[in-house]
N, C-alpha and C positions, 0 to 999 in steps of 0.2 A: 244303838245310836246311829244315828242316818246323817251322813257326811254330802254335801252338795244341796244341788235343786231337788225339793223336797214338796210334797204335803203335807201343812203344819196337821199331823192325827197320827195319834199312835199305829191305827192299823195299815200307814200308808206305806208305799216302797220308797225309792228315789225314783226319777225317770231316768235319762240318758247319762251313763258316768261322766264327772267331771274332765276328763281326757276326752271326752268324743265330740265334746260341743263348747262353741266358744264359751269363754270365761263371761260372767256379767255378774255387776256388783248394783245390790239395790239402795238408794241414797235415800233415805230423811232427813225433809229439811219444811222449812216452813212456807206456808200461803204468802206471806209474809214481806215487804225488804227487810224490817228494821229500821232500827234508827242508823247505826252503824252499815257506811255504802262497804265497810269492806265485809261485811257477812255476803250481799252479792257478788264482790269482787271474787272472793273463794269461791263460791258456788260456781262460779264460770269457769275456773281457773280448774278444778276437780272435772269439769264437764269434762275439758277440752285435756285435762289425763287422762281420762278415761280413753277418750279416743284415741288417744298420739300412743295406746298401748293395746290399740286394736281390743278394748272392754266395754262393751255394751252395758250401757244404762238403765236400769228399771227405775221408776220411780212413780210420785202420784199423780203421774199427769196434768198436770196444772200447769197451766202460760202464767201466771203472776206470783210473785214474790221471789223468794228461793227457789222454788219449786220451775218456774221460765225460766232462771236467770243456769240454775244450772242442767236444764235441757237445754236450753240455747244455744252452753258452752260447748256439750256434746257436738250438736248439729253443727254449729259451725266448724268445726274441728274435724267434720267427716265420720262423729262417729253415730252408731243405731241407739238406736231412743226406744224402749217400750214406756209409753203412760200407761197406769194402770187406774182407771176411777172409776167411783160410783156412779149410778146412773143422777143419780140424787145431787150431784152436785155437777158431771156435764148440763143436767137440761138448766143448771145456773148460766151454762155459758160463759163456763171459766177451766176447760178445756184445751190442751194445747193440739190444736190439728193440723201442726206441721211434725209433729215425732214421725219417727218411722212406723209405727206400729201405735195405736189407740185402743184397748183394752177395754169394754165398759163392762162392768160390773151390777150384780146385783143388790150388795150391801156392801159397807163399811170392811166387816168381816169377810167378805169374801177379796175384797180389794187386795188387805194382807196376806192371806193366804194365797193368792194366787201370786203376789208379789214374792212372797217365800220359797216358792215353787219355783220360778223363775232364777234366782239370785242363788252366787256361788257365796257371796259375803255380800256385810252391811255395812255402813256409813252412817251415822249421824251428823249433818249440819246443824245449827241453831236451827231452834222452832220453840213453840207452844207446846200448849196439852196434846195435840196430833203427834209430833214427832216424837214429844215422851211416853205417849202411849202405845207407839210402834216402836219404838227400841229396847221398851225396856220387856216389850213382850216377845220380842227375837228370845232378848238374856234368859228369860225365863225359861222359853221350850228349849235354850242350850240348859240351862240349869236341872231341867227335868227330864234331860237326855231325850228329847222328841226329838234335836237335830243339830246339828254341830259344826256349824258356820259360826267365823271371824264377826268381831262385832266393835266396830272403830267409830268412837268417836273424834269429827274433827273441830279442834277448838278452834276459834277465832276472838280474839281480844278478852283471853278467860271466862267466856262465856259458861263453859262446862265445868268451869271449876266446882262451884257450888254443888252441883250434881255426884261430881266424885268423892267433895268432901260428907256429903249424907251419906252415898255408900260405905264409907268409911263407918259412920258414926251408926248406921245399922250394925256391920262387922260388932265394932266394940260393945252394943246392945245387945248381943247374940241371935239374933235375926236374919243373918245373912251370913254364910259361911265364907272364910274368906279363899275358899279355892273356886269357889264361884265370882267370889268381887275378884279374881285376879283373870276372867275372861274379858274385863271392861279393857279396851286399851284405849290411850287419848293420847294424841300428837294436833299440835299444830300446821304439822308439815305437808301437803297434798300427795306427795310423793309417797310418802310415809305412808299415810292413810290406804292410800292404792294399795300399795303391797302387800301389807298389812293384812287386807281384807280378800287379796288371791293369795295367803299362806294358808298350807294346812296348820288350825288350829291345833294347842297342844292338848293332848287327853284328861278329861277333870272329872272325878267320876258324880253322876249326878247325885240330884240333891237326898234319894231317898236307896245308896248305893249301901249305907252302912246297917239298912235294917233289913232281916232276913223276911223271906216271901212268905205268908199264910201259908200253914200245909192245909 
């Protein structure tokens, strides 16, 4: 199990130990404002902790929604920005080319993975089917021991609720082991969140630890 900045593949190493290179936490959040201005209001408010903690930002490059609102907060706050996008959705012209760093990609899939690679831990903001489909495939290669980064959801106005209450409700259907649903954490707090996600996680053995190897 491979602890830090990672490539999401079994046969991959780490790169540089977590000690040798700043800390950076990768954020999911939506294209998106919402209806709710304080999903924005967090997104800026996370930006601008990230920096006041000297923690560099990854995220999906994007100038609109969530996604500007908490680069912005970074930038404004003095702290490093990596966007990481597709090429597919820069040549939209929805791009943010004021980060520090502009990352294009050549698919979807590679977007996360190189984001993965990047980040010491994760963040969930409010989103769509993008955010839930990047967060919940972090949980999975922690679940499958490919890699073992923090994984924080941050609520705003119980948005997340629902989400943890299904993980729940897989748990009791036997489908999801519950020392795996106990890698989800959720705070409303920014602070919290931050922390959270530069903690070493605690040890959960993966999903397929209880069954012996083919001889």
């Amino acid at each position: 199990m491979i602890r830090g900045r990672v490539r999401p593949s079994l046969g991959d190493v780490p790169s540089s130990p977590r000690s040798e290179s700043p800390s950076s936490v990768a954020v999911f959040c939506a294209s998106s404002p919402g209806h709710d201005p304080a999903f924005a209001r967090t997104a800026r408010a996370l930006g601008a902790e990230l920096a006041g903690r000297g923690v560099g930002l990854v995220y999906g490059g994007g100038r609109v929604g969530l996604m500007g609102a908490v680069a912005d907060g970074c930038l404004e706050a003095g702290g490093e920005v990596v966007g990481v996008i597709p090429r597919v959705l820069a040549d939209l012209e929805v791009a943010h080319t004021g980060v520090s760093r502009l990352e294009v990609t050549g698919s979807m899939h590679e977007r996360k993975a190189r984001m993965a690679e990047l980040a010491d831990g994760f963040i969930a903001l409010p989103g769509g089917f993008g955010t839930f489909e990047e967060v919940i495939e972090i949980l999975t290669w922690n679940q499958l021991g490919i890699v073992r980064s923090p994984v924080v959801f941050l609520d705003v106005g119980g948005f997340w609720g629902p989400l943890m209450a299904f993980f729940d409700h897989a748990v009791d259907a036997g489908l999801l082991r519950a020392r795996h649903r106990s890698m989800v954490t959720l705070t409303d707090d920014v602070a919290a969140a931050v922390t959270t996600a530069l903690r070493e996680p605690a040890d959960v053995a993966p999903k397929w630890a209880e069954f012996p190897p083919r001889p």
